[in-house]
Backbone as CSV, one residue per row, in Angstrom:
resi,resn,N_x,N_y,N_z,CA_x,CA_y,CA_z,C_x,C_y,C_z
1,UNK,-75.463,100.214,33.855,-74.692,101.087,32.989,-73.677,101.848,33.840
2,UNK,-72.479,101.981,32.925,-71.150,102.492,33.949,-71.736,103.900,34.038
3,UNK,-71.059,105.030,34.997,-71.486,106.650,35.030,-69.920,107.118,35.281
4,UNK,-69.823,108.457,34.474,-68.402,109.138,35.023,-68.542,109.961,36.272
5,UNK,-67.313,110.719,36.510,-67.211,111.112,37.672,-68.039,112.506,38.481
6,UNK,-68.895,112.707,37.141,-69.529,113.694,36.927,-71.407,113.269,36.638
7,UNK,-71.227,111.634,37.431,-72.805,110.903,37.516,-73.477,111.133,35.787
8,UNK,-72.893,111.097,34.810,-73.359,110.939,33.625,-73.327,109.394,33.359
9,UNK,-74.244,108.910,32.380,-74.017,107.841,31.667,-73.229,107.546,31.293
10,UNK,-72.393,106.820,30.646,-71.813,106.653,29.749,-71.930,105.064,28.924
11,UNK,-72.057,105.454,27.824,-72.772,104.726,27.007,-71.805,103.958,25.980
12,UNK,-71.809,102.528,25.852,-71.086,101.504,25.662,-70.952,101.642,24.161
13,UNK,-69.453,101.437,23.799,-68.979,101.068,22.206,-69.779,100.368,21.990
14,UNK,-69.808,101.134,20.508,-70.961,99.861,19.510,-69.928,98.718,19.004
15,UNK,-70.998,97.511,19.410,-70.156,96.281,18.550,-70.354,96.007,17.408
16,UNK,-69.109,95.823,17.075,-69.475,95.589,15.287,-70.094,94.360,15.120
17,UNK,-70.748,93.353,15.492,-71.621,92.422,15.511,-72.991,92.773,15.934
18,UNK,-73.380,93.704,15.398,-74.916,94.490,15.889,-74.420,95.849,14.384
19,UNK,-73.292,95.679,13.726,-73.584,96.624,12.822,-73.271,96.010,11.505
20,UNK,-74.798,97.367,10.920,-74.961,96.797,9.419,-73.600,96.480,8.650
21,UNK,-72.705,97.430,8.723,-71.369,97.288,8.190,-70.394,95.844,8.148
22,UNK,-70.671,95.133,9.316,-69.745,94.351,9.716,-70.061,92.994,8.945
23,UNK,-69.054,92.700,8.567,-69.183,90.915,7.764,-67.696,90.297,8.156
24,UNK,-67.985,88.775,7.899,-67.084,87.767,7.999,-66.499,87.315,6.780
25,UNK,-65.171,87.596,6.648,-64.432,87.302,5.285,-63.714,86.253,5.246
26,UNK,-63.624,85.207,3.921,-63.465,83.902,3.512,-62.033,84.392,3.575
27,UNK,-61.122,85.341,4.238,-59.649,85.219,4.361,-59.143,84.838,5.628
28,UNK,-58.204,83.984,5.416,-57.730,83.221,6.861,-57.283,84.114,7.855
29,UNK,-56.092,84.589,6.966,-55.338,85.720,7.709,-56.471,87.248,8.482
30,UNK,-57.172,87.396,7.697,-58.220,88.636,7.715,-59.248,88.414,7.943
31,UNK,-59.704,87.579,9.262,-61.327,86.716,8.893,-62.311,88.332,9.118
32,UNK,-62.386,89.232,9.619,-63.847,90.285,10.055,-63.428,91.591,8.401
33,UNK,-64.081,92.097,8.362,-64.470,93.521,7.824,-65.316,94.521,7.716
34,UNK,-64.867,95.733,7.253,-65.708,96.422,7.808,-66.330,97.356,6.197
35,UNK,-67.288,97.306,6.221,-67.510,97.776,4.574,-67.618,98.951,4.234
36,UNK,-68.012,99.902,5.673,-68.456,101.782,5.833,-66.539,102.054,5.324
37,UNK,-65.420,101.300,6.089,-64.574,102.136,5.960,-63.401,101.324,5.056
38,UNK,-63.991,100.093,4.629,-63.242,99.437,3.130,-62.021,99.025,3.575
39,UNK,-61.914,98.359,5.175,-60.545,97.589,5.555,-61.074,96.056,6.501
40,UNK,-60.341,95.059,6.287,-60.258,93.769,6.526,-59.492,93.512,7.868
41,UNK,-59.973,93.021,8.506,-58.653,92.578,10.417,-58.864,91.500,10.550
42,UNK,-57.927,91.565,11.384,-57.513,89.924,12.264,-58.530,89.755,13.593
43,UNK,-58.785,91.319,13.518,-59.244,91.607,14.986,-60.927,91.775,14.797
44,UNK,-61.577,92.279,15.699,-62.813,93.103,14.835,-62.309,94.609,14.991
45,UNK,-63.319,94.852,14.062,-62.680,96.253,13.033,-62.827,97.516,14.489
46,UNK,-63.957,97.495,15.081,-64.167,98.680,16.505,-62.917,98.111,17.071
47,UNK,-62.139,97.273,17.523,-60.697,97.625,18.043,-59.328,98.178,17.476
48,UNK,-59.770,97.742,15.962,-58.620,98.930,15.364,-58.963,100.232,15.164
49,UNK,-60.530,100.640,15.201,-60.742,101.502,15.055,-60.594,102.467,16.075
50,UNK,-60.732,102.238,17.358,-60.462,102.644,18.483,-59.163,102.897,19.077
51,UNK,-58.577,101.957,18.679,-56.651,101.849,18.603,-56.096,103.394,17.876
52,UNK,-57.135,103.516,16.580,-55.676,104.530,15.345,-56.578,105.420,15.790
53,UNK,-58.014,105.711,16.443,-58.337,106.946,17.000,-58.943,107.364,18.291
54,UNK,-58.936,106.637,18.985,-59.012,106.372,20.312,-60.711,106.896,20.615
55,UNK,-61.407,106.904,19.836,-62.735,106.589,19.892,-63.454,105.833,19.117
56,UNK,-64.604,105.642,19.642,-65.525,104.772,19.114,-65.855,104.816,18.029
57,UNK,-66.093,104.097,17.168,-66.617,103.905,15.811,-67.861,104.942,15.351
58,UNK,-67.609,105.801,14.324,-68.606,106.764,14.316,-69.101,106.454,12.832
59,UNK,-69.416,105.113,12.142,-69.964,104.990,11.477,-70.952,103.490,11.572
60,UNK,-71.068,103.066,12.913,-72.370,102.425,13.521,-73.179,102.422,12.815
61,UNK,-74.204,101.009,12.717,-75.314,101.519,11.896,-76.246,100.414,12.691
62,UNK,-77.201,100.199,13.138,-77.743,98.582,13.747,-77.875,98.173,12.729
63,UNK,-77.923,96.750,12.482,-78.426,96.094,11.845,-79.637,95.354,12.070
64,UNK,-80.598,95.504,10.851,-81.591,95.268,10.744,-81.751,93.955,11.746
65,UNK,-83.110,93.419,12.258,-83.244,92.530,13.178,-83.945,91.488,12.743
66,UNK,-83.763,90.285,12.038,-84.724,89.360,11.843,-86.254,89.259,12.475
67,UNK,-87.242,88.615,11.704,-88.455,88.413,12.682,-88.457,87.338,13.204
């Protein structure tokens, strides 16, 4: 795990492929989405989300884990 300059943790963006939110959409142009915040990308959604606010996604959720 990375540490800042101040020997703290620092603790890794959540991927939106580990969150409940995140699905794959039958649009070519728009294949990922994100359902907590009701918008569609090209990209996955934690890089636009990070882009228009320069932090991490604060509506994370894990998704449940198969047995």
């Amino acid at each position: 795990m990375n540490k800042t300059a101040d020997n703290k943790p620092v603790s890794p963006a959540p991927r939106c492929t580990d969150c409940a939110h995140y699905y794959i959409t039958y649009e070519a142009n728009f294949r990922y989405g994100c359902r907590a915040l009701d918008f569609k990308s090209q990209r996955l959604p934690m890089l636009d989300v990070l882009e228009a606010s320069g932090q991490p996604c604060h509506f994370f959720q894990n998704k449940p884990r198969r047995p």
